[in-house]
N, C-alpha and C positions, 0 to 999 in steps of 0.2 A: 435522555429525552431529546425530540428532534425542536431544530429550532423552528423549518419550517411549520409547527401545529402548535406555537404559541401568538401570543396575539406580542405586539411592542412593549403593553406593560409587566406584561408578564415575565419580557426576557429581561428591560430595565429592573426588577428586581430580584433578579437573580445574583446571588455574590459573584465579586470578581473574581474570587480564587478557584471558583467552579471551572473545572479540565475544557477546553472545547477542541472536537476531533472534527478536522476537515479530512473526509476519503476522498483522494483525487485515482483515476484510472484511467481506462484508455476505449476506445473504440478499433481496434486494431485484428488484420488478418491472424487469425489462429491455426493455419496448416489446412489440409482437407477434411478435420476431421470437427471442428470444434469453431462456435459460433465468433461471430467481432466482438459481442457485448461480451466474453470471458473474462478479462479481466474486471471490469465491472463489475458482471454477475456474482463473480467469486470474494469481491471486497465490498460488496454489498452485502451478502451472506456472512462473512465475519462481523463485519461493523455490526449487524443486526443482533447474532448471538452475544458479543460483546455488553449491548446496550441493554440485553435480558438480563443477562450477569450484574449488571453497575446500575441500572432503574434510574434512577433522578444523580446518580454519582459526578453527570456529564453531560455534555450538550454536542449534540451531532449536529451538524452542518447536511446538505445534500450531496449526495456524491458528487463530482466534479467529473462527469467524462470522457471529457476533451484530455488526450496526452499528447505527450511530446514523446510521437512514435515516426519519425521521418526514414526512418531505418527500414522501415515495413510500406513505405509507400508502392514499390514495386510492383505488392498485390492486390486487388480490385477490390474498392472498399473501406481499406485503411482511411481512418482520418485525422489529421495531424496539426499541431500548434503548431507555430514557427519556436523554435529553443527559449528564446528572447521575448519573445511574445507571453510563453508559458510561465517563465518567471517572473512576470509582473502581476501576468494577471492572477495567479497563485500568494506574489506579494500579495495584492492588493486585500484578496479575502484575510488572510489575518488580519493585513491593517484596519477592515472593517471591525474586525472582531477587537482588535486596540483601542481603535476610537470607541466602542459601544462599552469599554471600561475591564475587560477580561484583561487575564495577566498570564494562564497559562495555556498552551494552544500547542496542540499536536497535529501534523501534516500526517496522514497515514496514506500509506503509498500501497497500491494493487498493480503497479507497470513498471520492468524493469528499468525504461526506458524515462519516468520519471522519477529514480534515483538520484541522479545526480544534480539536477535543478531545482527538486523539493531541497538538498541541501544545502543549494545557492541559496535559491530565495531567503529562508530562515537565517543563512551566515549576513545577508546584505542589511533584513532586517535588524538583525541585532547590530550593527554597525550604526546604523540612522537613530538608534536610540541607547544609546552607548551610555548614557547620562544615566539610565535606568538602573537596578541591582534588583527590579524586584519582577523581570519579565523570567518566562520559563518555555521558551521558544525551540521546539522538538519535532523530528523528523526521521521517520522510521519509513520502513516496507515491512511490509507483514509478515511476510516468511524468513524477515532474519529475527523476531521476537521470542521464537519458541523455534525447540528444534524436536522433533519424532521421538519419542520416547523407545522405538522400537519392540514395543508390543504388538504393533504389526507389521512385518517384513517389507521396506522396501529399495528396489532394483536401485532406484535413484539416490543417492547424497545429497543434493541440494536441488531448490529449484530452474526449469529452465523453460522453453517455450512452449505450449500447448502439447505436454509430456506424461510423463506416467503421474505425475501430480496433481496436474491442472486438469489433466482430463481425468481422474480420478475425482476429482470434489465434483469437477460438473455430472459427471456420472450419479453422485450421489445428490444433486437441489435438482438438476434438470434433467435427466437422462435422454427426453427425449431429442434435444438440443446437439446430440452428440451422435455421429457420421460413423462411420467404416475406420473404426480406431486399431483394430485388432495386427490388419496386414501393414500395416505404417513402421517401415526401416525404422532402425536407431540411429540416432545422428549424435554423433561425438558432439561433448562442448568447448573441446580445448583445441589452441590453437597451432601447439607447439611454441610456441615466444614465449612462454609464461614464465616468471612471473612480469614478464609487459604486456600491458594492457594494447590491444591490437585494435586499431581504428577500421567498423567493419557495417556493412548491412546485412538485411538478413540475408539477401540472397546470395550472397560469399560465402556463406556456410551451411543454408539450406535450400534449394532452388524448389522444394516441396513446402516451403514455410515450416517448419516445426523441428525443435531442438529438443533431443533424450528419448524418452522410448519409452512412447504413449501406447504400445501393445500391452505394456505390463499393467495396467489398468485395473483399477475393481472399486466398484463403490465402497465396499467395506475401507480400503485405502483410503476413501475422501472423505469419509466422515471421521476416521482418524483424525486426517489434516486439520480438518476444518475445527475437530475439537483443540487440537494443541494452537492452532495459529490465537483463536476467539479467546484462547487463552492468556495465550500474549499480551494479545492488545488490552483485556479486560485486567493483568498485573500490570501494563504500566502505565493506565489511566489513574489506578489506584495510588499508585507511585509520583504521578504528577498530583493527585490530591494532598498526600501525604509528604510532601517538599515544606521546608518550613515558610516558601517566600524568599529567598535571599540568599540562601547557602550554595556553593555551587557544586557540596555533592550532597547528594537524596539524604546520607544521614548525618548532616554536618559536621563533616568530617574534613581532612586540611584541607582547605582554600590557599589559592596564592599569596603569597610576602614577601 
């Protein structure tokens, strides 16, 4: 259920142990071929099928489309949080949802670039309430939830920037949304350092905006996606329902001593 289409009493009686999913994404350059709203568009389409799957299981928040895409500022349009700015104000929505009496609350991520601050915010939060054992404070990205079953072939392994993935789902919710995909090079995603992590923008490894190889394309491929990801997230909504309150693992199973 959304929260924005409830009235206050409505939400004050809602249990506290009910899941709540904040989607945050981005507003960001997608390469030439694929809109800004992409991340968005694409983890608004999850979250939606999601919430068909789980009916009243859950409470959705509004997407959040402001990210912390500073990486991509280079191309006209991108819009971007300051880092420090993005994990507060990212705290702050759960701490909303704390103060209103919830206990267990999922950050679900649609921008690769708000990985690693959705998993600040939630580490600092759980610090400032450390007295607690009975919070259940989670932080994912969508496409590490479910992986491709491989019942339909694809070029890619994992996800990357406005690619044979991403513009495969938008091919299949918006198609018309979606430019001259076909002739667009591949662009390596490794950096050679690996396994270190290389401190980089976009335009250090793509001066066309777009990482992997969005020729390889096909709606068929995105509704794929889009069913394994919606999947994902609709098992570990269920998985956050199904927590006892207090164990720190799903089937209480050894905790620290």
């Amino acid at each position: 259920m959304q929260l924005a289409n409830l009235t206050w009493p409505q939400i004050r009686q809602l249990p506290s142990s009910l899941p709540v999913v904040i989607p945050v994404a981005a507003i960001e350059q997608h390469g030439h071929h694929l809109p800004l709203v992409t991340d968005s568009l694409l983890l608004g389409e999850i979250v939606r099928r999601a919430e068909q799957n789980c009916g009243d299981e859950c409470l959705i928040l509004p997407l959040m489309w402001l990210g912390n895409s500073h990486h991509h500022l280079d191309f006209a349009g991108t819009l971007s949080s300051e880092p420090r700015d993005w994990i507060d104000m990212t705290s702050g929505l759960v701490s909303n949802m704390l103060q209103h009496g919830f206990q267990r609350i999922l950050i679900i991520n649609g921008h690769g670039g708000n990985d690693v601050p959705s998993r600040q915010a939630m580490f600092e939060l759980r610090q400032q309430h450390r007295q607690r054992d009975d919070l259940l404070l989670l932080s994912a990205t969508y496409w590490t939830l479910a992986e491709p079953d491989g019942s339909v072939p694809l070029v890619q392994s994992q996800m990357q920037h406005a690619c044979e993935w991403e513009t495969s789902m938008v091919q299949r919710i918006s198609p018309e949304l979606v430019g001259e995909f076909a002739a667009q090079p591949s662009v390596a995603a490794d950096s050679g350092f690996e396994p270190a992590q290389r401190a980089w923008i976009t335009k250090d490894r793509a001066p066309q905006g777009h990482i992997g190889q969005p020729a390889a394309a096909t709606p068929e491929k995105g509704e794929h996606l889009l069913q394994t990801f919606s999947a994902g997230l609709t098992d570990l909504v269920r998985k956050m329902a199904a927590w006892d309150g207090h164990s720190w693992a799903l089937s209480g199973g050894p905790t620290d001593s």
